[in-house]
N, C-alpha and C positions, 0 to 999 in steps of 0.2 A: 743797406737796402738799396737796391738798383732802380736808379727813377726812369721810367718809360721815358721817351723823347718822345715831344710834342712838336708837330710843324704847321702852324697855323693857314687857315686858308689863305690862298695865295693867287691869285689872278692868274689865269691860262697854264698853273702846275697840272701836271695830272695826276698828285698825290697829293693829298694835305689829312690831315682832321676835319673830318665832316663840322661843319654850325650847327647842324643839327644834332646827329649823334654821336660826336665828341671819336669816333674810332677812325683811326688813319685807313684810307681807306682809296679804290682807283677812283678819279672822276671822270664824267663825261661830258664833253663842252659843245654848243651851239648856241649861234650866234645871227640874229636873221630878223631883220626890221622890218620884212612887209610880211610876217603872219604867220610861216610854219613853226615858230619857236610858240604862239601862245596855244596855236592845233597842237603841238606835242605835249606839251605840260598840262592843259585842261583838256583836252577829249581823247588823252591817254595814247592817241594815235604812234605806230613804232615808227622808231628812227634809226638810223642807219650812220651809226659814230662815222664811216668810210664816206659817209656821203655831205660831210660837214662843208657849210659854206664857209667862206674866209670870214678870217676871227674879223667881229666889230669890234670896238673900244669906247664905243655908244652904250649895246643893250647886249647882254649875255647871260647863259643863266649854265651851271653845273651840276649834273645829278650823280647822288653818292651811289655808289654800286652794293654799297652793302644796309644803306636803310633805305634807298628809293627815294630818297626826299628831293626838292630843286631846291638851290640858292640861287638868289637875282644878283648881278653882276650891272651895276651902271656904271658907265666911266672906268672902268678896271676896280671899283669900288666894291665891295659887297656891300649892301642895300637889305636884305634879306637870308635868313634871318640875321638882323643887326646888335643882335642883345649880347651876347657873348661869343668871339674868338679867338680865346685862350684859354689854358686846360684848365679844369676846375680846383678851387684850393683847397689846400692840403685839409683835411676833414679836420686835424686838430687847431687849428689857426682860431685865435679868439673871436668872436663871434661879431664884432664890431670891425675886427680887421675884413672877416668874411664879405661884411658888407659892407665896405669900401673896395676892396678887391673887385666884387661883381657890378658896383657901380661905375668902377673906373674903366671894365673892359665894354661896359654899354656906353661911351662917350666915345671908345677907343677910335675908333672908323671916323667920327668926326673933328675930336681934336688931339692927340697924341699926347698935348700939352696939359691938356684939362686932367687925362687919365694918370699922366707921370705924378700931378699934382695932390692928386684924390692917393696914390698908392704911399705916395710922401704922408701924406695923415696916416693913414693905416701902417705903417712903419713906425711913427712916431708912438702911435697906440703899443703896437706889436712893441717896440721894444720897456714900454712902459709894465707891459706882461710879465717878461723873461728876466727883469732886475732895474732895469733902469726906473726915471722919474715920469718918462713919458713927457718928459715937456721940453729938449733939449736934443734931440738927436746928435748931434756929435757927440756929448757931455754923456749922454745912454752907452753908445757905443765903447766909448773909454771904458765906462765901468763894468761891462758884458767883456771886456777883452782884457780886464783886469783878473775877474773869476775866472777866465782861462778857457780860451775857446780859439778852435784852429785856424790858421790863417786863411783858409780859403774862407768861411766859414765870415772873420773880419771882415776881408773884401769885399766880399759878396755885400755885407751889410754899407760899405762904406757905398761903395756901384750904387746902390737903390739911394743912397745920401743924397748922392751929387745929382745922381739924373733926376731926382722929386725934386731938386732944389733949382735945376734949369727947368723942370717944367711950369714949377710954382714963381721963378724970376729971371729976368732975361740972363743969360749965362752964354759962356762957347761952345754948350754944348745945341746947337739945334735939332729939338727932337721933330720939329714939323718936318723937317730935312731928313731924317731918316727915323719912322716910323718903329721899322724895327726893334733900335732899342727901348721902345718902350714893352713893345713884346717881350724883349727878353726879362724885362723886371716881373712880370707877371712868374716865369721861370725861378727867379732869385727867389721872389717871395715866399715860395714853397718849400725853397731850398733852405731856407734858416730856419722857419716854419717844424720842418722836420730836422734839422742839427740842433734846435736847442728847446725844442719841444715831444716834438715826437721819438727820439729815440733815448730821449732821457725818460719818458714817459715807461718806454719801453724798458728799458734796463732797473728803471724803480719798482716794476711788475715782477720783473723777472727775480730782482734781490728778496723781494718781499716775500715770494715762492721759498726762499730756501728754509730751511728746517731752523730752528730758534736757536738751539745750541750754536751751530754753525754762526748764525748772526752776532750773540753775544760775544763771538770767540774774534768776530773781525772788526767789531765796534768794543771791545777789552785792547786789541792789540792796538789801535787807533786813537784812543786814550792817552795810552803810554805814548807812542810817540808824540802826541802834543805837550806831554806832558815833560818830555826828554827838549824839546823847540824851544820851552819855555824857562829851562833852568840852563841854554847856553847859553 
């Protein structure tokens, strides 16, 4: 399954994914402390992208071209809307991880550290789902890499380890220092989310489809060889 690419909003890009309506999308920036920035946004007045004053780094606001909406821009900061931006998680992700996930991308903008911290419980949960104890994150991960799962797949899980574990304790990793990775875990999180959920989901659908005879004939053959394992 091919995952979209998500690029979260981003101070003076002029592409991101809207905070609002979540679609990558052109934006359009202005920047103007004594007054035509709040005439444009409330009295709907047109504006002229050519005729943009010099960027501030004070008060700035970006409007998505394709839902119309503003986001406010303080300090290079988004301010507005501040609840979530990062792409939404994966539909099949357990429901307590969900909300962890969405609570850690509404702290995001304020602490990096707080967010890595909150995704670190929500992993510990998550992997307590897919086979582990859930109370052990290293100790989960062993035994998930034990039943046999791809090395990126590993990684991935190990990545969301280390960076919940600097967020939640001081470490060499500085997430207030680059923001960034915190974003990308939001990324990972979807990505095991759907390796060890959603396409096993998928393929469980999909075997359960097939005709009975057929089933019997590859759960008979499946037998025997356990049962060949067991007498060398």
């Amino acid at each position: 399954m091919t995952k979209t690419a998500y690029y979260p909003p981003e101070y003076r890009k002029k592409e991101f994914n809207c905070a609002h309506c979540k679609v990558f999308a052109h934006q359009t920036w202005i920047s103007n402390l004594c007054g035509e920035l709040v005439n444009v946004m409330t009295l709907n007045l047109p504006y002229n992208p050519s005729e943009e004053l010099l960027p501030s780094d004070l008060f700035a606001a970006s409007k998505c071209t394709h839902c119309n909406k503003w986001s406010i821009w303080i300090e290079e900061s988004l301010v507005y809307p501040a609840q979530i931006t990062v792409e939404d998680p994966n539909d099949d992700m357990p429901d307590e991880v969900k909300k962890l996930y969405r609570e850690s991308a509404q702290v995001l903008s304020i602490s990096p550290r707080a967010a890595a911290a909150l995704l670190r419980l929500g992993l510990q949960i998550f992997l307590g789902a897919v086979g582990g104890d859930g109370k052990n994150i290293n100790d989960d991960i062993k035994k998930i890499v034990a039943l046999g799962v791809e090395p990126e797949t590993q990684r991935a899980l190990d990545i969301l380890r280390v960076f919940g574990n600097s967020g939640a304790h001081p470490g060499e990793i500085k997430l207030d220092e680059d923001p960034d990775l915190v974003h990308k875990m939001y990324g990972l999180m979807n990505y095991v989310t759907d390796r060890l959920i959603t396409q096993e989901n998928q393929i469980n659908e999909l075997f359960e489809g097939l005709p009975e005879g057929i089933k019997d004939q590859i759960e008979s053959r499946d037998s025997k060889n356990k049962n060949k394992e067991k007498l060398q």
